[in-house]
C-alpha positions in Angstrom: 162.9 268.7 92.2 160.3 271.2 93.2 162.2 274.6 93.8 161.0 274.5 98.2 162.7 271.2 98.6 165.8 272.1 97.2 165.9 274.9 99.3 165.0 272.9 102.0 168.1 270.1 101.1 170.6 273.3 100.9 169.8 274.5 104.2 170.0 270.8 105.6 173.6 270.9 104.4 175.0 274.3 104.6 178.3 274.8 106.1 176.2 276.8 109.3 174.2 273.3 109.8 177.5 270.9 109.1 179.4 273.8 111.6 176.8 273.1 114.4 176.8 268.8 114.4 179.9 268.7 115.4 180.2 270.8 118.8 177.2 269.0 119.7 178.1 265.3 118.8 181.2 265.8 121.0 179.1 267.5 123.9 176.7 264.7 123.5 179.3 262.3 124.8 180.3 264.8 127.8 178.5 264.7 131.1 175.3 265.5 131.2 175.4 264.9 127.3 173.1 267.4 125.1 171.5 269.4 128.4 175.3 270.8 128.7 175.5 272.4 125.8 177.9 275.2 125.9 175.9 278.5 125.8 178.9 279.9 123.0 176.8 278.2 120.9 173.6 279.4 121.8 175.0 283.0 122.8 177.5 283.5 119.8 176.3 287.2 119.3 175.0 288.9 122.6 177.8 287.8 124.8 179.0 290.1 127.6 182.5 291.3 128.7 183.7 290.7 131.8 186.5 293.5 133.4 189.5 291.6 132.2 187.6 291.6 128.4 186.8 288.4 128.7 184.0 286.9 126.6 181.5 285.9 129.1 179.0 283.7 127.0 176.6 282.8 130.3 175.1 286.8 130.8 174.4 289.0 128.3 174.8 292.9 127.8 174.4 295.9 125.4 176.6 295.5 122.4 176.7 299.4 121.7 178.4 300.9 125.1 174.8 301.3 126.9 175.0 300.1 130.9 171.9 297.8 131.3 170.3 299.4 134.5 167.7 297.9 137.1 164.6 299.7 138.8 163.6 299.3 142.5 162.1 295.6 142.0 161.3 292.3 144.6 163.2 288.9 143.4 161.2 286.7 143.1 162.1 282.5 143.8 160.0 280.4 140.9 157.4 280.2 142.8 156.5 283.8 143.5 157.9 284.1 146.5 159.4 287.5 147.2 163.4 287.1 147.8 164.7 290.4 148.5 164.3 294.3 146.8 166.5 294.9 144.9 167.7 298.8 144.7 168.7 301.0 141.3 171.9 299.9 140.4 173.4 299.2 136.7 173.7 295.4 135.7 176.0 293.6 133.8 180.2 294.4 133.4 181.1 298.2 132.7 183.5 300.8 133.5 185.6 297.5 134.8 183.0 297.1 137.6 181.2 293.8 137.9 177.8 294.6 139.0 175.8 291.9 139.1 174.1 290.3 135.3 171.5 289.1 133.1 171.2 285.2 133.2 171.7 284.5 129.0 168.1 282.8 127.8 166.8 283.1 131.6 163.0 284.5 130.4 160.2 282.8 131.3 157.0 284.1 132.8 155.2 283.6 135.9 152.3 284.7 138.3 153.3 288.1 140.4 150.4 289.7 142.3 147.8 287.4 140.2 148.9 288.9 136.8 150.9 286.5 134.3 154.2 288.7 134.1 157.1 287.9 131.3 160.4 287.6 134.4 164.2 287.7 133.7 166.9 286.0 135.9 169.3 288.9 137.7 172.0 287.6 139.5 173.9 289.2 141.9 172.2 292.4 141.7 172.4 294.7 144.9 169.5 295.0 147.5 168.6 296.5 150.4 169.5 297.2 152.9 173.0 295.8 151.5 174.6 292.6 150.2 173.6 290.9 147.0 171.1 288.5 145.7 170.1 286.3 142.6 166.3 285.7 141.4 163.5 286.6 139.2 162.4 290.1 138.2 159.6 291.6 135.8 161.7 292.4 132.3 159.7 296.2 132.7 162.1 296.9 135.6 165.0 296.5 133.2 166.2 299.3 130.7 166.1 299.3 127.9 163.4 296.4 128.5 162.5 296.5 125.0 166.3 295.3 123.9 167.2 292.9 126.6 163.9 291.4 126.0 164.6 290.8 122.0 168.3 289.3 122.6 166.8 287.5 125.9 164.0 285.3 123.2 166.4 285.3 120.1 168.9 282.9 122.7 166.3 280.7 124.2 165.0 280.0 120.7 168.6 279.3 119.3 169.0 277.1 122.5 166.1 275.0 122.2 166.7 274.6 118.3 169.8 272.6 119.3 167.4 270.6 121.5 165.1 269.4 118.7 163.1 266.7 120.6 165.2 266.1 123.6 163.0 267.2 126.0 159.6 265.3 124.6 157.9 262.5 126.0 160.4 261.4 129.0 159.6 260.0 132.1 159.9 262.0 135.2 159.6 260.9 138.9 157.9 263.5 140.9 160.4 264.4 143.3 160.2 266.8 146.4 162.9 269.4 147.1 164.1 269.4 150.4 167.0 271.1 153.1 169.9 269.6 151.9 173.3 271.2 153.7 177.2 270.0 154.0 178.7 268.5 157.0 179.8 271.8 159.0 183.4 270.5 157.9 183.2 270.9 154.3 180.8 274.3 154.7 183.8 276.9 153.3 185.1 274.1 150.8 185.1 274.2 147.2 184.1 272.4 143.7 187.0 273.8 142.5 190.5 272.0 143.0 193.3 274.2 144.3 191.2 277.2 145.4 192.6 279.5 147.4 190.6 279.7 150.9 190.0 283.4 150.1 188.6 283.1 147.1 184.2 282.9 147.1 183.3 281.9 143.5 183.3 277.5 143.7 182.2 277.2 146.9 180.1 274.0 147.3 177.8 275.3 149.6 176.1 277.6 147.0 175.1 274.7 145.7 172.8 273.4 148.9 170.1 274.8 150.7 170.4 278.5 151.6 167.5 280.5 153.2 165.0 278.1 152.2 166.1 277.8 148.3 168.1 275.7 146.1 169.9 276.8 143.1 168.7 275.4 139.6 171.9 275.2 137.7 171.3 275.2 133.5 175.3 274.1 132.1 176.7 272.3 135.1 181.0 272.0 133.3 182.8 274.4 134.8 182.7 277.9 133.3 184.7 281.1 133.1 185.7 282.1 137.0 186.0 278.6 137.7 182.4 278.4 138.4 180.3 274.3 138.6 177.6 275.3 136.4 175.6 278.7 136.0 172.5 279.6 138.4 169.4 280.5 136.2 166.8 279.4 138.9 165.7 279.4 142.2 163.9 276.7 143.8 161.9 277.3 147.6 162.1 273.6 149.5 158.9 271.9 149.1 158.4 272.1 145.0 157.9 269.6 142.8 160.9 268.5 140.9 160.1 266.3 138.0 163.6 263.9 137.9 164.4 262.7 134.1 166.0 259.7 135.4 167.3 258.7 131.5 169.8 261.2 131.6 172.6 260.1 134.3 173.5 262.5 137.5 176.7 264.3 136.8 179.2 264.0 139.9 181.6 267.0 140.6 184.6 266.0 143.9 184.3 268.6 146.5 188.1 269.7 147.8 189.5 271.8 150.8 190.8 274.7 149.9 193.8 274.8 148.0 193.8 271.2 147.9 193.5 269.5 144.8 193.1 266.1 145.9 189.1 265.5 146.2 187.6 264.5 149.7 185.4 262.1 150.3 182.4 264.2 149.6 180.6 264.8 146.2 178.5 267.0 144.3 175.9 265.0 142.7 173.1 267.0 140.1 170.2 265.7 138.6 168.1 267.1 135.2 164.7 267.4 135.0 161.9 270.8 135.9 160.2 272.7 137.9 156.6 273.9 137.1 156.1 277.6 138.2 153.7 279.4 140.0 152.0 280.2 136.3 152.6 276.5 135.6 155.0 276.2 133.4 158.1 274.5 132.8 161.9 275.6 133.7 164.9 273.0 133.1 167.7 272.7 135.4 170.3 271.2 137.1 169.9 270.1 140.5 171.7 268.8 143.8 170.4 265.3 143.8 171.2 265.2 147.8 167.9 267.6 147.7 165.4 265.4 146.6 163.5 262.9 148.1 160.5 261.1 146.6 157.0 262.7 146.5 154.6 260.8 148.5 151.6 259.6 146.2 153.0 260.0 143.4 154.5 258.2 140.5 156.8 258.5 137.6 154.6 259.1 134.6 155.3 260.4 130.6 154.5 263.7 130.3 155.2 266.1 127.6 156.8 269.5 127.7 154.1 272.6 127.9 155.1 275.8 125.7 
């Protein structure tokens, strides 16, 4: 045997390769099957600390005691819509202060003033004049740019090389995103059971219209914090949202607070993309009560664009 393909049949079979198959057989029978893959086993290496020391697997930070910092920089929605400003503050979980994060695998690029820019996901990073807010921003207004940039690519690769495939020639119905809100009775309930009514993390309404955008959701089981999926996108009503119908909704019971019996309302989320502004594709999760069908069009196979 020619020395290249036994190389090739030892890598096949190492214990690494064997190690993988079998976290994602069993997610490929969970909801939302291989789109849900747990980002441990994407983000093994760059994971983040949260303030309890907590491996937090979704964000990412500096390894070697350095506090990822911001520069004055607009948020952008994936469109190119301006947000908010966001002010210089550090990002990520030090000195047991949350303050705010890098979205783990969240780089794409997109179309800022004209110019084809390589963008980040920051959420929860602080803006002015106050408050907090979630959305794109240029890598250069990161520091170091240079290392969050190099563990931002090395997990989207190792993410989309446990997606060998999945995402080619499907068929997506062109969907439009539209307002989609709660019944003012449910607006302060949760996706959480048994949360208590002062609690903010799992409430359902981050998960609907807010200010004219809709969250894009990229591992929709419920993380660390008790969070329904991790924000990685945000979506202005009126896109495009390209519904894979072949991979079924995922339903998630909305409860009153500290109830853990679920009401009669319920989450739904749908997979499929959004093209941005620079025309290219970003993956998500999304609250199928925001989607209606796009007039004119029809479903069609397309095939992913690098």
């Amino acid at each position: 045997m020619p020395i290249r393909h036994l190389l090739l049949v030892v890598l096949f079979f190492s214990p690494c390769s064997l190690a993988l198959a079998a976290p994602i057989d069993k997610w490929r029978e969970a909801p939302g099957g291989v789109f849900n893959l747990p980002p441990k086993l994407y983000n093994p290496k760059f994971h983040g600390f949260g303030s309890t020391g907590q491996k937090i697997y979704n964000k990412i930070d500096l390894q070697d005691g350095r506090v990822m910092k911001i520069k004055k920089t607009q948020l952008y929605d994936n469109q190119g819509n301006v947000i908010a400003t966001a002010i210089p503050s550090g990002v990520g979980y030090h000195k047991d202060q949350k303050d705010g994060g890098i979205v783990a695998g969240a780089i794409t690029q997109m179309l800022i003033n004209g110019r084809k820019t390589e963008v980040m996901y920051a959420w929860s990073v602080n803006i002015q004049p106050k408050g907090r807010a979630s959305g794109w921003v240029p890598t250069q207004s990161l520091w170091p740019a240079r290392d969050i940039r190099k563990i931002q690519l090395d997990i989207r690769r190792k993410r989309e090389s446990l997606l060998p495939g999945q995402l080619h020639s499907r068929v997506y119905t062109p969907m439009t995103v539209v307002s989609a809100t709660l019944p003012k009775e449910a607006a302060e309930w949760y996706v959480t059971p048994g949360r208590d009514a002062k609690k903010n993390q799992g409430k359902a309404k981050y998960y609907y219209t807010r200010d004219g955008l809709i969250s894009g959701l990229k591992h929709v089981p419920v993380t660390q914090a008790q969070r329904f999926g991790v924000a990685h996108d945000h979506i202005p009503v009126g896109a495009t949202f390209h519904w894979d119908e072949s991979v079924p909704t995922v339903e998630r019971p909305i409860y009153k607070p500290s109830s853990k019996k679920p009401s009669k309302y319920v989450l739904k989320v749908a997979w499929g993309y959004v093209e941005n502004n620079a025309g290219l594709r970003w993956y998500s999760w999304i609250n199928a009560d925001a989607l209606k069908p796009a007039q004119g069009k029809t479903s069609e196979k397309t095939k992913p664009k690098k």
